[in-house]
OpenMM code with the backbone's topology and positions (N, CA, C; nanometers):
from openmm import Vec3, app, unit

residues = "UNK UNK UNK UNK UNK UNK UNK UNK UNK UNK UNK UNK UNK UNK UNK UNK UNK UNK UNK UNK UNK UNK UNK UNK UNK UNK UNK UNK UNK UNK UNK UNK UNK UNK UNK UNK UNK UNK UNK UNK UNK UNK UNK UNK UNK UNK UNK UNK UNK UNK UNK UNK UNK UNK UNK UNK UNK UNK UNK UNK UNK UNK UNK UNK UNK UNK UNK UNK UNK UNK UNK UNK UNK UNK UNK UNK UNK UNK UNK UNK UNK UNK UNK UNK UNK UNK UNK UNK UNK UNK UNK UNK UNK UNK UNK UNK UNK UNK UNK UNK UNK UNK UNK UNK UNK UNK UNK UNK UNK UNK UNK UNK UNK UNK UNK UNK UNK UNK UNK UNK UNK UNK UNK UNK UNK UNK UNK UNK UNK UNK UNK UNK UNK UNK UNK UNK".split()
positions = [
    Vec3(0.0848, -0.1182, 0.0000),
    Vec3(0.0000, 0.0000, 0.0000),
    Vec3(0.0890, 0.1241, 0.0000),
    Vec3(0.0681, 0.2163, -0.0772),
    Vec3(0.1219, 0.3173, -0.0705),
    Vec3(0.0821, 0.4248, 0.0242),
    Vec3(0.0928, 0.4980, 0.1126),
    Vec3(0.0994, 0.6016, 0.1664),
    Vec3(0.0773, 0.7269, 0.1284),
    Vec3(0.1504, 0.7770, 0.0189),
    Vec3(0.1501, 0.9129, -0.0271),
    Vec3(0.0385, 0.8659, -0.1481),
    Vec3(0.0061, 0.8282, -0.1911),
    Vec3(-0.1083, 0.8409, -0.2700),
    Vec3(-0.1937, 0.8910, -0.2356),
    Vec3(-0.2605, 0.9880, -0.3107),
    Vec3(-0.3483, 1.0291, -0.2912),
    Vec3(-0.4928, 0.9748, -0.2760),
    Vec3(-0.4956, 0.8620, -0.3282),
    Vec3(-0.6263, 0.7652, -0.3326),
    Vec3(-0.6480, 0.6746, -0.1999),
    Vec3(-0.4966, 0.6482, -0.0956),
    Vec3(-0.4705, 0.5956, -0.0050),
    Vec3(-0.6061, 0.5979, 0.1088),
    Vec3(-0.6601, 0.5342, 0.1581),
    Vec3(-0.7802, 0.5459, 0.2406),
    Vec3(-0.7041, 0.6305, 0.3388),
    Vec3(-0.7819, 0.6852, 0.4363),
    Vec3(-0.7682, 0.8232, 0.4952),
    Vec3(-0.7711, 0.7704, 0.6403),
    Vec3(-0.7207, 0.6780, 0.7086),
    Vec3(-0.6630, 0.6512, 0.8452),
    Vec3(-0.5807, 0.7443, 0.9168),
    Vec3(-0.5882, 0.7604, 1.0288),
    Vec3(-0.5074, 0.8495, 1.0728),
    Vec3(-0.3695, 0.8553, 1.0459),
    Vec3(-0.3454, 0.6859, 1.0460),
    Vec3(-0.1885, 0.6812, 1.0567),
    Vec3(-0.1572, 0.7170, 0.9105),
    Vec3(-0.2429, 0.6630, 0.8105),
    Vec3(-0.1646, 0.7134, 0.6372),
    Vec3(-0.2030, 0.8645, 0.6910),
    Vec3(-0.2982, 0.9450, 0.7044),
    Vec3(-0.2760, 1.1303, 0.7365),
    Vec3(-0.1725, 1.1263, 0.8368),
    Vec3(-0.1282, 1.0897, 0.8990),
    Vec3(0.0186, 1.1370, 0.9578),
    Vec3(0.1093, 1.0630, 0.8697),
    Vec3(0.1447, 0.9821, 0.8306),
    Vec3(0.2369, 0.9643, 0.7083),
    Vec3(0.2624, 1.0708, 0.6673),
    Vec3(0.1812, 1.1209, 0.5364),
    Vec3(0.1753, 1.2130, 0.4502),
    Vec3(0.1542, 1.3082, 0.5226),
    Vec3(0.1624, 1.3472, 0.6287),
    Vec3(0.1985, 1.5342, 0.6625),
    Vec3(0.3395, 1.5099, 0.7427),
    Vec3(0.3523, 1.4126, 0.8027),
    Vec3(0.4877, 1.3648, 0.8452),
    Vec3(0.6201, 1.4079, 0.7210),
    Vec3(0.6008, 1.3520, 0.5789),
    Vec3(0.6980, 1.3447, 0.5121),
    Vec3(0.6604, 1.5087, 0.3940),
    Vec3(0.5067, 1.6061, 0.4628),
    Vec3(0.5733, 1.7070, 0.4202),
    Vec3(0.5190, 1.8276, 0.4997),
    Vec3(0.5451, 1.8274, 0.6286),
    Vec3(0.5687, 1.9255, 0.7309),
    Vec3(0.6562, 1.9200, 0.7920),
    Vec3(0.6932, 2.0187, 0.8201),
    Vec3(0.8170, 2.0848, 0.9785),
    Vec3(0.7453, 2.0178, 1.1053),
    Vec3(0.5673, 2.0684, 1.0990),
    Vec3(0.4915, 2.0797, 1.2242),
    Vec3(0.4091, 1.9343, 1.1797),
    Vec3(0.4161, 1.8274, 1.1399),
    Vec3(0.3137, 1.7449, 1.1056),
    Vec3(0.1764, 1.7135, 1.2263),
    Vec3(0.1861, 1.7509, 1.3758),
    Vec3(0.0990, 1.7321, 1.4483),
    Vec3(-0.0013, 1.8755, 1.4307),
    Vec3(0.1211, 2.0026, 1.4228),
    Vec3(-0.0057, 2.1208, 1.4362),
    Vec3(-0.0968, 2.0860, 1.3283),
    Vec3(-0.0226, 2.0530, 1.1600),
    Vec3(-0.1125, 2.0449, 1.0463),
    Vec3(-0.1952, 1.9237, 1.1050),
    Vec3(-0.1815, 1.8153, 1.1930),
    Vec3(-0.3022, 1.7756, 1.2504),
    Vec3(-0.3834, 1.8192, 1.2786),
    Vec3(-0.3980, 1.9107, 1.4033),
    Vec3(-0.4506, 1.9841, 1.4438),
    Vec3(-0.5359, 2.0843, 1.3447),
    Vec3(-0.4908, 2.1652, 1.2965),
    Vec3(-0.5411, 2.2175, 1.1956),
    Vec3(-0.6407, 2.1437, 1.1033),
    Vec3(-0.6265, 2.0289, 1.0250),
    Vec3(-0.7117, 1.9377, 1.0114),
    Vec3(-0.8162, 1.9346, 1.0565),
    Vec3(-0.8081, 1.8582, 1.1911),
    Vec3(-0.9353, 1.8055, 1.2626),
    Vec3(-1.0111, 1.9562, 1.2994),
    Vec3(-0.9535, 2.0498, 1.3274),
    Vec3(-1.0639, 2.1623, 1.3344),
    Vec3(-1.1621, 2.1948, 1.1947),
    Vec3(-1.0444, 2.1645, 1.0891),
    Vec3(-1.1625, 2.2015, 0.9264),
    Vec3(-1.2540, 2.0716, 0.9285),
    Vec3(-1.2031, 1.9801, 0.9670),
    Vec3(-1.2904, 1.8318, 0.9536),
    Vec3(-1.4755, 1.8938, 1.0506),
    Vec3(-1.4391, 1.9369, 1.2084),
    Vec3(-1.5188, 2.0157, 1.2339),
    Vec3(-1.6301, 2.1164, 1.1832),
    Vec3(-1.5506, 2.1592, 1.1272),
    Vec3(-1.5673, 2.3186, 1.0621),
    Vec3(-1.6599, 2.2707, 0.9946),
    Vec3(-1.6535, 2.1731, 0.8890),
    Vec3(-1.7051, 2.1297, 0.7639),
    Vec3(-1.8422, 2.1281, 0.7461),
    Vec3(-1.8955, 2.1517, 0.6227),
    Vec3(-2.0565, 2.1263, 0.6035),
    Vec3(-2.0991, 1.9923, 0.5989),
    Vec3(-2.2198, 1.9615, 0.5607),
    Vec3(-2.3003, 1.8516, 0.5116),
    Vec3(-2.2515, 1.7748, 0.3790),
    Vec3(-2.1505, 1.8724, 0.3046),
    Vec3(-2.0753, 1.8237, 0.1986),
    Vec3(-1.9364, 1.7863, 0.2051),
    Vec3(-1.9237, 1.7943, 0.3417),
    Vec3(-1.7290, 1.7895, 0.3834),
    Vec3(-1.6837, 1.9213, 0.3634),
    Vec3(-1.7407, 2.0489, 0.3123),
    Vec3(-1.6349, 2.1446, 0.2950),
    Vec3(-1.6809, 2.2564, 0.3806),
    Vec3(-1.5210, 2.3326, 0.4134),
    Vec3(-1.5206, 2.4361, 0.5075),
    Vec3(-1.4947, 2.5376, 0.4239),
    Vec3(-1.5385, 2.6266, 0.4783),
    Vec3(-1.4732, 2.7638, 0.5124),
    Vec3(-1.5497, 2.8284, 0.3671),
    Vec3(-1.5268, 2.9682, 0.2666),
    Vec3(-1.4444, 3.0795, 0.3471),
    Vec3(-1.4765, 3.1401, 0.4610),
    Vec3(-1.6079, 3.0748, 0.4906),
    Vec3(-1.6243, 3.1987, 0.6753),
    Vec3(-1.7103, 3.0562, 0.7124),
    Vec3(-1.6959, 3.0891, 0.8576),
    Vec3(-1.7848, 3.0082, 0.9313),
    Vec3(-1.8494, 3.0538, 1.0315),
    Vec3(-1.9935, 3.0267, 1.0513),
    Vec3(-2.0775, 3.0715, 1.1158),
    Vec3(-2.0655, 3.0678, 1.2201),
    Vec3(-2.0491, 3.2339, 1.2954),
    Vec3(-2.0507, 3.2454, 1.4226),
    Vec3(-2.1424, 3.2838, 1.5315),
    Vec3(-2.1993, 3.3090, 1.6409),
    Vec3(-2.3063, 3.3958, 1.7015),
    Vec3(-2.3267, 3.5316, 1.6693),
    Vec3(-2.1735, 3.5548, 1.6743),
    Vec3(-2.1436, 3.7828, 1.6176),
    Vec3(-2.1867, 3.7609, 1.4797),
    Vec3(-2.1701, 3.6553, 1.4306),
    Vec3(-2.1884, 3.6757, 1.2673),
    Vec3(-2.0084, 3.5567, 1.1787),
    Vec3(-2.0269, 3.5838, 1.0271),
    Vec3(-1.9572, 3.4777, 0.9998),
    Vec3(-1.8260, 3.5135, 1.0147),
    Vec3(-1.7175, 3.4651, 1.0402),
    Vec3(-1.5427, 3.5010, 1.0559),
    Vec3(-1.4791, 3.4221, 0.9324),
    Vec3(-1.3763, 3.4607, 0.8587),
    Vec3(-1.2959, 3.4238, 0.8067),
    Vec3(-1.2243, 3.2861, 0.8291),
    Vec3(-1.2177, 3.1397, 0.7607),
    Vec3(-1.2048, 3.0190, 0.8510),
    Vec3(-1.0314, 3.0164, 0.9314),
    Vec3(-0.9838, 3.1419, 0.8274),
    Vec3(-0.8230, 3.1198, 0.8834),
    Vec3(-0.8281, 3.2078, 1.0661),
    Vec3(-0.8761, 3.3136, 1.0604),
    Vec3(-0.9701, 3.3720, 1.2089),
    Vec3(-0.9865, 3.2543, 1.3051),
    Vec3(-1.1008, 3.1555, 1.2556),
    Vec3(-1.1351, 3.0711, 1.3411),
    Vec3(-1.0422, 3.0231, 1.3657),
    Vec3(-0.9746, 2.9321, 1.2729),
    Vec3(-0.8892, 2.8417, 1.3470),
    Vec3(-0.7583, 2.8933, 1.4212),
    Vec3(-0.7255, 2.9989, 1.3984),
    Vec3(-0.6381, 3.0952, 1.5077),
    Vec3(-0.6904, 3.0980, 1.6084),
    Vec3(-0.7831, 3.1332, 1.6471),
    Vec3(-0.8815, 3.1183, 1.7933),
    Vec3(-0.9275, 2.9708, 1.8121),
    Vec3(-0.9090, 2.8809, 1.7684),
    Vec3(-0.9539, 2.7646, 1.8339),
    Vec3(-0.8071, 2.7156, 1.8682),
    Vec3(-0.7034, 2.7546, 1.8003),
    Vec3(-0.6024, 2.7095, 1.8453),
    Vec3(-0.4742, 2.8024, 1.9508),
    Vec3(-0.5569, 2.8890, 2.0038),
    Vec3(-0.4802, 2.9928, 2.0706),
    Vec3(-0.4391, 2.9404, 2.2418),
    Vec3(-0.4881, 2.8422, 2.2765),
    Vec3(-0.4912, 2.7891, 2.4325),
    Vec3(-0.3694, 2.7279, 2.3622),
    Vec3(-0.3401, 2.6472, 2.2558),
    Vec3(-0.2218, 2.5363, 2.2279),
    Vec3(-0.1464, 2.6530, 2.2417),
    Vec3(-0.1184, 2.7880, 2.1969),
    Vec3(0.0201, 2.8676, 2.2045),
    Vec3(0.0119, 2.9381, 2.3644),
    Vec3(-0.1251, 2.8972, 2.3907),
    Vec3(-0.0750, 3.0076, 2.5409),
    Vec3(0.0071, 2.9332, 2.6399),
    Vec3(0.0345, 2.7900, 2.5929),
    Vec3(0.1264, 2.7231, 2.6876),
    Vec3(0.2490, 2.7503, 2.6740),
    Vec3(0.2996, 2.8413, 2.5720),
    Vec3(0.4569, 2.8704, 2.5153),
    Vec3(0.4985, 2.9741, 2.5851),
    Vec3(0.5523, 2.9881, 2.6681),
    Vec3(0.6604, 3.0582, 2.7440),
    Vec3(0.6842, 3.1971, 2.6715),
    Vec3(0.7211, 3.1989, 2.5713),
    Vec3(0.6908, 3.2879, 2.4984),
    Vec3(0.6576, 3.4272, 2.5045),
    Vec3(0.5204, 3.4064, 2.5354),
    Vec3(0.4686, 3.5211, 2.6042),
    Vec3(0.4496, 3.5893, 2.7047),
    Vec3(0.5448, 3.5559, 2.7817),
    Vec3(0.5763, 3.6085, 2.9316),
    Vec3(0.6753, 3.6297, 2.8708),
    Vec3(0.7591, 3.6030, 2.7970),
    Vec3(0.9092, 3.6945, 2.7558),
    Vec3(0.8538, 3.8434, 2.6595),
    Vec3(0.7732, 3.7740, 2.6045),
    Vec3(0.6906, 3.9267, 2.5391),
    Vec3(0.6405, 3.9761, 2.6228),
    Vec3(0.5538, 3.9995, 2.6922),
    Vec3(0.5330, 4.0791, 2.8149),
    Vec3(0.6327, 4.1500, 2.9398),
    Vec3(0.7303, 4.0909, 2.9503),
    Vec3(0.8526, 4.0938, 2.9999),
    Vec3(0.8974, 4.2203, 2.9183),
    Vec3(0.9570, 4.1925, 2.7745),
    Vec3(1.0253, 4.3235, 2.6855),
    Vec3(0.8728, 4.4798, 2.6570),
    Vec3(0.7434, 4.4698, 2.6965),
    Vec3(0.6687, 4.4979, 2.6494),
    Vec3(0.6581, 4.6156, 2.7776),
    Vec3(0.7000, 4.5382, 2.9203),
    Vec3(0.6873, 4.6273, 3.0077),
    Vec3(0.7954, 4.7301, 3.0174),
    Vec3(0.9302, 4.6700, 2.9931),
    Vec3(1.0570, 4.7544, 3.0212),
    Vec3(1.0756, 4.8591, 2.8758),
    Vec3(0.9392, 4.8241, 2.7809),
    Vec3(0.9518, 4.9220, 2.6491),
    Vec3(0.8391, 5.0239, 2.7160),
    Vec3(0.7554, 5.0165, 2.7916),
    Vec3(0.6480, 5.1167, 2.8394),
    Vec3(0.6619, 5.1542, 2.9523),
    Vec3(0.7426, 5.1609, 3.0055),
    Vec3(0.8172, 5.2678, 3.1384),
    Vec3(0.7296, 5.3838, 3.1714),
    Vec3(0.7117, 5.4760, 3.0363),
    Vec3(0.6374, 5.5881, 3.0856),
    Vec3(0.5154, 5.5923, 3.0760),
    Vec3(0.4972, 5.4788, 3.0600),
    Vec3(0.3152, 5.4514, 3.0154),
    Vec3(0.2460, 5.4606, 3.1232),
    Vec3(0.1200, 5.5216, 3.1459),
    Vec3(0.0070, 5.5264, 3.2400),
    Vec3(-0.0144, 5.3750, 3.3454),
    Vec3(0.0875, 5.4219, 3.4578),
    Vec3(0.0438, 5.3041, 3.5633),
    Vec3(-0.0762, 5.1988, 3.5566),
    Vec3(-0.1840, 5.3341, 3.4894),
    Vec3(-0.3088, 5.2386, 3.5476),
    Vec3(-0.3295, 5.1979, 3.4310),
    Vec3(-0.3109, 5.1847, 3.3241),
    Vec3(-0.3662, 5.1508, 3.1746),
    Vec3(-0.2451, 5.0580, 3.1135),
    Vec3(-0.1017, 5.0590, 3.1879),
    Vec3(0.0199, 4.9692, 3.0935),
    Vec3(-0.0344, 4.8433, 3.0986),
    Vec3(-0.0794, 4.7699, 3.1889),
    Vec3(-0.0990, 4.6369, 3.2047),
    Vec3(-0.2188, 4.5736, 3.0769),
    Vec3(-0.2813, 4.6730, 3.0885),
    Vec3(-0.4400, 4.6236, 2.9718),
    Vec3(-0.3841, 4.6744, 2.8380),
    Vec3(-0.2709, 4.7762, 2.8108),
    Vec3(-0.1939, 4.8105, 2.6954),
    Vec3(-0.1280, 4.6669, 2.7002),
    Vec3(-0.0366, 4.6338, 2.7374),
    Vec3(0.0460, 4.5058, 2.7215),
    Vec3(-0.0079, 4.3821, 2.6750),
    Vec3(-0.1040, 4.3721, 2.7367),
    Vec3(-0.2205, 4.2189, 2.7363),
    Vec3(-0.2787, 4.2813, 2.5625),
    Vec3(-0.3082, 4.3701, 2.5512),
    Vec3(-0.3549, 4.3750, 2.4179),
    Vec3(-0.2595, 4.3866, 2.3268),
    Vec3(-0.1288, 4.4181, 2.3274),
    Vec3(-0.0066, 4.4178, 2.2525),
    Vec3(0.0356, 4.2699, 2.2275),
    Vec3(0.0204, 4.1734, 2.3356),
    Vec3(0.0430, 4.0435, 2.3773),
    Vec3(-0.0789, 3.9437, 2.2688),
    Vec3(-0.1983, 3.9789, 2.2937),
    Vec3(-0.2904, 3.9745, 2.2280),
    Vec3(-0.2804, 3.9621, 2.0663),
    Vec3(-0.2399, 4.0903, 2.0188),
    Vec3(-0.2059, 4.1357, 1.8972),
    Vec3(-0.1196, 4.0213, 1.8064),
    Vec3(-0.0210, 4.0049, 1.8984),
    Vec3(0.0685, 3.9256, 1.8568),
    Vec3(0.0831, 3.8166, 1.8270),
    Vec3(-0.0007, 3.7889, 1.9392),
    Vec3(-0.0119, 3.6065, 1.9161),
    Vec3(-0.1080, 3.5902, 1.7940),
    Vec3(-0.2297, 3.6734, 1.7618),
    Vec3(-0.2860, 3.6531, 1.7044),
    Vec3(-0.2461, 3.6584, 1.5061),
    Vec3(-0.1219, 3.7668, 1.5056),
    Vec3(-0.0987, 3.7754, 1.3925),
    Vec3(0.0149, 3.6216, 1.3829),
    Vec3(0.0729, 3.5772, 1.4490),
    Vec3(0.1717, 3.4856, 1.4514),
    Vec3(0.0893, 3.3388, 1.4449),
    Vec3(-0.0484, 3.3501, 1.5251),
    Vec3(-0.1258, 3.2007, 1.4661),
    Vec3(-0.1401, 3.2245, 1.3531),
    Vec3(-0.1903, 3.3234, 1.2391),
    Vec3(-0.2516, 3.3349, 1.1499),
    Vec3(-0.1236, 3.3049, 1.0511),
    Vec3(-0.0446, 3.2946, 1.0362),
    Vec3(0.0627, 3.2561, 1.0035),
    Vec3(0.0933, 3.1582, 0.9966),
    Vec3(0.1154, 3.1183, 1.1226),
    Vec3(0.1405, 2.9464, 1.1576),
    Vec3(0.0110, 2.8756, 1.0693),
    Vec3(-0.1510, 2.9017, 1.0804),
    Vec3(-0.2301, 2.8317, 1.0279),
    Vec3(-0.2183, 2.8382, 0.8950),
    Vec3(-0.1555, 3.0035, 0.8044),
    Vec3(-0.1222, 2.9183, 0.6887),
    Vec3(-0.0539, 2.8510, 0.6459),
    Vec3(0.0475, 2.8280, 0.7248),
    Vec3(0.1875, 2.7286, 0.7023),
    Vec3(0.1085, 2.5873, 0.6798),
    Vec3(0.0295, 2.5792, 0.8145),
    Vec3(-0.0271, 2.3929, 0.8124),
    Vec3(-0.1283, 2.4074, 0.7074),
    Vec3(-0.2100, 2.5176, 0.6873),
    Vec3(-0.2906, 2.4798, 0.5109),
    Vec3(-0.1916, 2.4576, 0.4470),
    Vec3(-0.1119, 2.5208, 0.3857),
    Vec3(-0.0019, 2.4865, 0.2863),
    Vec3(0.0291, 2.3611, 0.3009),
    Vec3(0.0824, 2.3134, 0.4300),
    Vec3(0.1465, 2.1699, 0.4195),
    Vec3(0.0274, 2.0539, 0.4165),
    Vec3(-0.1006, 2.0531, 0.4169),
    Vec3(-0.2171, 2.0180, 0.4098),
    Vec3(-0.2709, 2.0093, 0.2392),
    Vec3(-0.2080, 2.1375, 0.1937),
    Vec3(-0.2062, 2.1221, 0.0472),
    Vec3(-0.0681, 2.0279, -0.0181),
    Vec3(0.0197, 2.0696, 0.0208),
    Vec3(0.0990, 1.9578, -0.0498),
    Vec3(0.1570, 1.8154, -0.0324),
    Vec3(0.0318, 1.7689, 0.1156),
    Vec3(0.0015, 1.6000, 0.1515),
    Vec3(-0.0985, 1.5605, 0.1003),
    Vec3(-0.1793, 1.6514, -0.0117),
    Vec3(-0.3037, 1.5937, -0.0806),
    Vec3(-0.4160, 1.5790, 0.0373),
    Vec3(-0.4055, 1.6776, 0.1038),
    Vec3(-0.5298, 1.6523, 0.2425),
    Vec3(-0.6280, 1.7306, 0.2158),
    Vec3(-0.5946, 1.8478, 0.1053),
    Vec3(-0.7122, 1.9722, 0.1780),
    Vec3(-0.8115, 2.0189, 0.0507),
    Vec3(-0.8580, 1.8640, -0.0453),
    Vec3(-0.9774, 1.8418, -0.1347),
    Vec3(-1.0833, 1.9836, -0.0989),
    Vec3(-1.1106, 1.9370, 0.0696),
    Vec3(-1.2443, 2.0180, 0.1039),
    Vec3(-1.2292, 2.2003, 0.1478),
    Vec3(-1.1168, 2.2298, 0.1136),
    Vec3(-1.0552, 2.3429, 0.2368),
    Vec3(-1.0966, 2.4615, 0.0880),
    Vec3(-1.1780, 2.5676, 0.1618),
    Vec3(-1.1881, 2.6572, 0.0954),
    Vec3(-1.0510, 2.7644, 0.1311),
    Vec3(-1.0833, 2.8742, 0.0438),
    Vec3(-0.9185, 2.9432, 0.0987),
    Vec3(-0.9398, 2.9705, 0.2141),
    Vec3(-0.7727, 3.0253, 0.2720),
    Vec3(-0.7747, 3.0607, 0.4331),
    Vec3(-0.7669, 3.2404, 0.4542),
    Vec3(-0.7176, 3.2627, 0.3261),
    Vec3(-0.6163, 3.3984, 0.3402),
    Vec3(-0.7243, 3.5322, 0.3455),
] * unit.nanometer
topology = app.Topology()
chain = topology.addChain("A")
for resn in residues:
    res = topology.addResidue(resn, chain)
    for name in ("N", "CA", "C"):
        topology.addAtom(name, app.Element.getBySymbol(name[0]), res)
């Protein structure tokens, strides 16, 4: 049985194969996955927006926010917050902290959106993402 075929039945272990032999991140492009698998309609396909309570979001949006608890475990951002405070010295005592958290905020959010197109991309070139409307 081949693996990288594209016709290969769709087991988890052949989808980690084939994002294994073409991702850096082969678990996030997991991840990423199983949220569009989610995402998906009555026809298998996601996105470009998906229906929210506020109204519809962009699917690359969503999956930045569904996957934002996985980056808040990265250390990371206490080193950004760290350089964020000793850059706002003269900033309003009472307002630096809710400035920072939203600078902190900012960031992470442009840096998932990034990361999630990396794992579409590598999702596109393991033959995974038939159903994936664009992200961008």
């Amino acid at each position: 049985m081949d693996l990288l075929h594209p016709n290969t039945p769709a087991t988890i272990g052949a989808i980690l194969h084939r994002l294994s032999a073409q991702s850096a991140r082969p678990r996030y492009a997991f991840l990423v996955l199983n949220l569009i698998s989610e995402a998906a309609d009555a026809r298998g396909e996601a996105g470009p927006f998906i229906p929210q309570p506020g109204g519809a979001i962009p699917i690359r949006d969503w999956l930045t926010e569904q996957l934002m608890p996985v980056s808040a475990r990265d250390g990371r951002r206490g080193l950004l917050r760290e350089r964020l405070r000793e850059e706002m010295v003269e900033s309003d005592p009472e307002t630096v902290d809710a400035e920072i958290e939203a600078a902190v905020q900012e960031r992470a959010l442009a840096v998932g959106k990034t990361n999630v197109s990396r794992a579409v991309s590598d999702l596109v070139r393991a033959a995974l993402s038939s159903a994936i409307m664009p992200v961008g």
